[in-house]
C-alpha positions in Angstrom: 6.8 -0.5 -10.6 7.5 2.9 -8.8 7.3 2.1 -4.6 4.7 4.6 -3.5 6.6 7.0 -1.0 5.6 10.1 0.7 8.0 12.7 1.3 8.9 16.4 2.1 10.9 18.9 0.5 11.9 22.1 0.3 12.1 24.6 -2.6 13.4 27.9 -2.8 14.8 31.3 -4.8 17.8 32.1 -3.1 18.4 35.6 -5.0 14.9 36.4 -3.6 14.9 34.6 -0.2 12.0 32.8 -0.8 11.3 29.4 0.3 8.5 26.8 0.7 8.5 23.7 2.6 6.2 21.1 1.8 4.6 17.4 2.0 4.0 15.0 -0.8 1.7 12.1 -0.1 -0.4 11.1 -3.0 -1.4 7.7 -4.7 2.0 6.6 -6.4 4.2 9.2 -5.6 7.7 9.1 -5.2 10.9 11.4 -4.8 12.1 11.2 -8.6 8.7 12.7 -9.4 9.3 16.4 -7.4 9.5 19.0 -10.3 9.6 16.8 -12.9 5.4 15.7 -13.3 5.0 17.5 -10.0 5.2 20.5 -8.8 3.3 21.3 -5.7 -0.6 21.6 -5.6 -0.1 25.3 -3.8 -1.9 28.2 -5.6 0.7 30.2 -3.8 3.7 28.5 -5.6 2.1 27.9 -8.7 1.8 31.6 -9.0 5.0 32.6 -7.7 6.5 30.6 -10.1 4.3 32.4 -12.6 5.6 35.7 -11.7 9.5 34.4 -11.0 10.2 31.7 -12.9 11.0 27.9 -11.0 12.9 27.6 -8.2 17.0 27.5 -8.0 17.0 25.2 -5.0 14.9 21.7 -5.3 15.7 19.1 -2.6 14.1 16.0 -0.8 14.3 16.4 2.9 12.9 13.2 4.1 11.1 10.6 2.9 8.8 8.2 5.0 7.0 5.4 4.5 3.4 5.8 5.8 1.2 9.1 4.7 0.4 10.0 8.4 4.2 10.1 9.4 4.8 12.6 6.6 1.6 14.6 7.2 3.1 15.1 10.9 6.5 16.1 10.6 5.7 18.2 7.9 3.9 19.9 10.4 6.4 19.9 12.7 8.6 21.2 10.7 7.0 24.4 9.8 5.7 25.4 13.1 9.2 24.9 14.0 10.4 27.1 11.3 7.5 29.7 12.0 6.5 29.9 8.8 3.1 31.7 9.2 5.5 34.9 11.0 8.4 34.9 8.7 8.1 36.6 5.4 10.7 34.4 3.8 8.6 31.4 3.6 5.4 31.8 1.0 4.1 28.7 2.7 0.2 30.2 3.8 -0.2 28.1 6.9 1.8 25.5 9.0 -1.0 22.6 8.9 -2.3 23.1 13.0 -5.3 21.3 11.6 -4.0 18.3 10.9 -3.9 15.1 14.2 -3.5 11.8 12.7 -4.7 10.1 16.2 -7.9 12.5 15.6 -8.9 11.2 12.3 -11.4 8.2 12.7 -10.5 5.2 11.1 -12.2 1.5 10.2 -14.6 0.4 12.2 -14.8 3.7 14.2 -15.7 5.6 11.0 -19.4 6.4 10.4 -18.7 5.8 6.9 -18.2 2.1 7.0 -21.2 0.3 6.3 -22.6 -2.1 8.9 -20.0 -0.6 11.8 -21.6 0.4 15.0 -19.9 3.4 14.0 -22.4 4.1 11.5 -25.3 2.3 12.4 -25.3 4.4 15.9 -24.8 7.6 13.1 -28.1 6.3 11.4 -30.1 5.9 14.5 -29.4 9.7 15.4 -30.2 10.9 11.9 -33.6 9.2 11.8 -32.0 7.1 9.1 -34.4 3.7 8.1 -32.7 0.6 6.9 -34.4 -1.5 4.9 -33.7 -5.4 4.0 -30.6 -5.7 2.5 -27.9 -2.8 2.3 -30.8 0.3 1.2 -31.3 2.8 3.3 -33.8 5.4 3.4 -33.1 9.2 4.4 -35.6 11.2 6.2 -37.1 14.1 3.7 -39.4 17.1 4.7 -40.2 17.9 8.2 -38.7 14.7 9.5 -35.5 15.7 8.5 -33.3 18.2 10.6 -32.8 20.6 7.7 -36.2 21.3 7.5 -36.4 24.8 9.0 -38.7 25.0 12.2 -39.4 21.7 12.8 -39.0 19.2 15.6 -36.5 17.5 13.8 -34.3 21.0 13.4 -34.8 21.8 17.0 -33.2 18.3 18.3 -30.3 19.0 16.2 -29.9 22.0 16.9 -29.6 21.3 20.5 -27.7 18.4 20.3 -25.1 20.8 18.3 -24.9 23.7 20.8 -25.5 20.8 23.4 -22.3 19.8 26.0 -22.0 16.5 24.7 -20.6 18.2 21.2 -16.9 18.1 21.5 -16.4 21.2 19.5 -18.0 23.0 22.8 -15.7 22.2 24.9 -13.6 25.2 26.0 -10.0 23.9 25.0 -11.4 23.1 21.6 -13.0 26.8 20.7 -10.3 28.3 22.4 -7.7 26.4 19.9 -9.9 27.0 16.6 -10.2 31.1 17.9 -6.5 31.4 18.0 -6.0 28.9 14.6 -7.9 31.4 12.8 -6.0 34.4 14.4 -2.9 33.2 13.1 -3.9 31.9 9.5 -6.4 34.2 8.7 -4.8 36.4 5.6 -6.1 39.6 6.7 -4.5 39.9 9.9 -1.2 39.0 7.9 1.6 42.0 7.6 0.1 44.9 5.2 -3.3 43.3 4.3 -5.5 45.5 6.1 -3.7 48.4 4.6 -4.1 47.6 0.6 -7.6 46.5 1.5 -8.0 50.1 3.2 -6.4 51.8 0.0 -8.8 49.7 -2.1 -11.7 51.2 -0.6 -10.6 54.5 0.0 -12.7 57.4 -1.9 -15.4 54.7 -3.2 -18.8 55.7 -2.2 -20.6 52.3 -1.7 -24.5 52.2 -2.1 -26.1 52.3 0.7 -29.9 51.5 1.9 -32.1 52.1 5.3 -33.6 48.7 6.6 -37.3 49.3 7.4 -37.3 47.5 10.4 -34.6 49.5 12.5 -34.3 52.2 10.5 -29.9 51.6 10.2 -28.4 53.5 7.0 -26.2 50.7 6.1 -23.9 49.3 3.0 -25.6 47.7 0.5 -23.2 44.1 1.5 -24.5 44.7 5.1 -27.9 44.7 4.4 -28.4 42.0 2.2 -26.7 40.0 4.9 -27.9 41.5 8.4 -30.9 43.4 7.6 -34.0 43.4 5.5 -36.2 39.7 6.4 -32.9 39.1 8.7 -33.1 41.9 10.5 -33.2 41.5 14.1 -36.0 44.1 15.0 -38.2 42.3 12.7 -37.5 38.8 14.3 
């Protein structure tokens, strides 16, 4: 029986100076398995390879032997290498996102029944439990989806609220400048095919009754009409 080992590699096109650097992880893997029954879950190799054939250059880099220590210095690895600022790598972020000591585990994990993890997670939800493991949800206005209720207000307060850790500061700040950098239309000629794509198209266009804006059709359906501010 195969060991289940997690490991990075990198692959690349030498003739074309492409290269992508990446993590493998899953249930059973293992090295001997890298372009043989496996060969990346990127859309953006997949379709490289489409258009150039496989890659010249197949090596394992390092291999580890829990999923969290490969995650991480995969990671590391490609914000080392900048990938996200050099056009040589196709790789289409350098996984920011990802903080093993971030992601709750066990007993701390609202997901694990009969924790105080969850039950505490019930209790704010409105949750009921009934004798044995059943538990009832909240429907209709007792529930926080319900639009203009009680309910919806309290969440929506505890959301926006201070005790919400994505409010802090450090946090937005962080996301803001994660999305900056990984967003593909800010990436090098983007903005300019999107700009050619558009260019001597004449898009319908509608005024909203309520504020009286000529706008694209796209903009109205989403800012204007029932949603339009004047009207609210």
């Amino acid at each position: 029986m195969t060991k289940h080992t997690p490991y990075t590699y990198l692959i690349g096109w030498p003739l074309l100076n492409k290269w992508y650097y990446g993590v493998r992880y899953a249930k059973k893997c293992h090295p001997t398995d890298l372009w043989v029954s496996y060969k990346t879950s990127s859309k953006i190799v997949k379709k490289f390879v489409r258009e150039h054939g496989d890659p010249s250059v197949i090596e394992i880099r390092k291999q580890f032997l829990t999923v969290d220590e490969a995650r991480l210095w995969e990671s590391k690895v490609l914000k080392r290498l900048q990938v996200t600022k050099n056009a040589k790598w196709i790789n289409a972020h350098d996984s920011k996102a990802f903080d093993p000591t971030t992601v709750p585990r066990g007993d701390q994990h609202w997901t694990k029944q009969d924790t105080d993890a969850a039950i505490k997670w019930r209790n704010r939800e409105g949750w009921k439990i009934k004798s044995g493991a059943s538990v009832i949800m909240p429907k209709g206005p007792d529930h926080w989806t319900s639009k203009n209720t009680a309910a919806a207000k309290k969440h929506r307060d505890r959301m926006s609220g201070s005790s919400n850790p994505n409010n802090c500061p450090i946090v937005k700040e962080k996301k803001s400048n994660y999305l900056k950098e990984n967003n593909p239309v800010f990436k090098e000629g983007v903005k300019e095919k999107i700009s050619k794509s558009l260019l001597g198209k004449k898009r319908h266009r509608k005024i909203c009754e309520h504020c009286n804006k000529n706008i694209a059709d796209s903009i109205y359906t989403k800012y204007h009409g029932n949603k339009c501010r004047a009207k609210l």
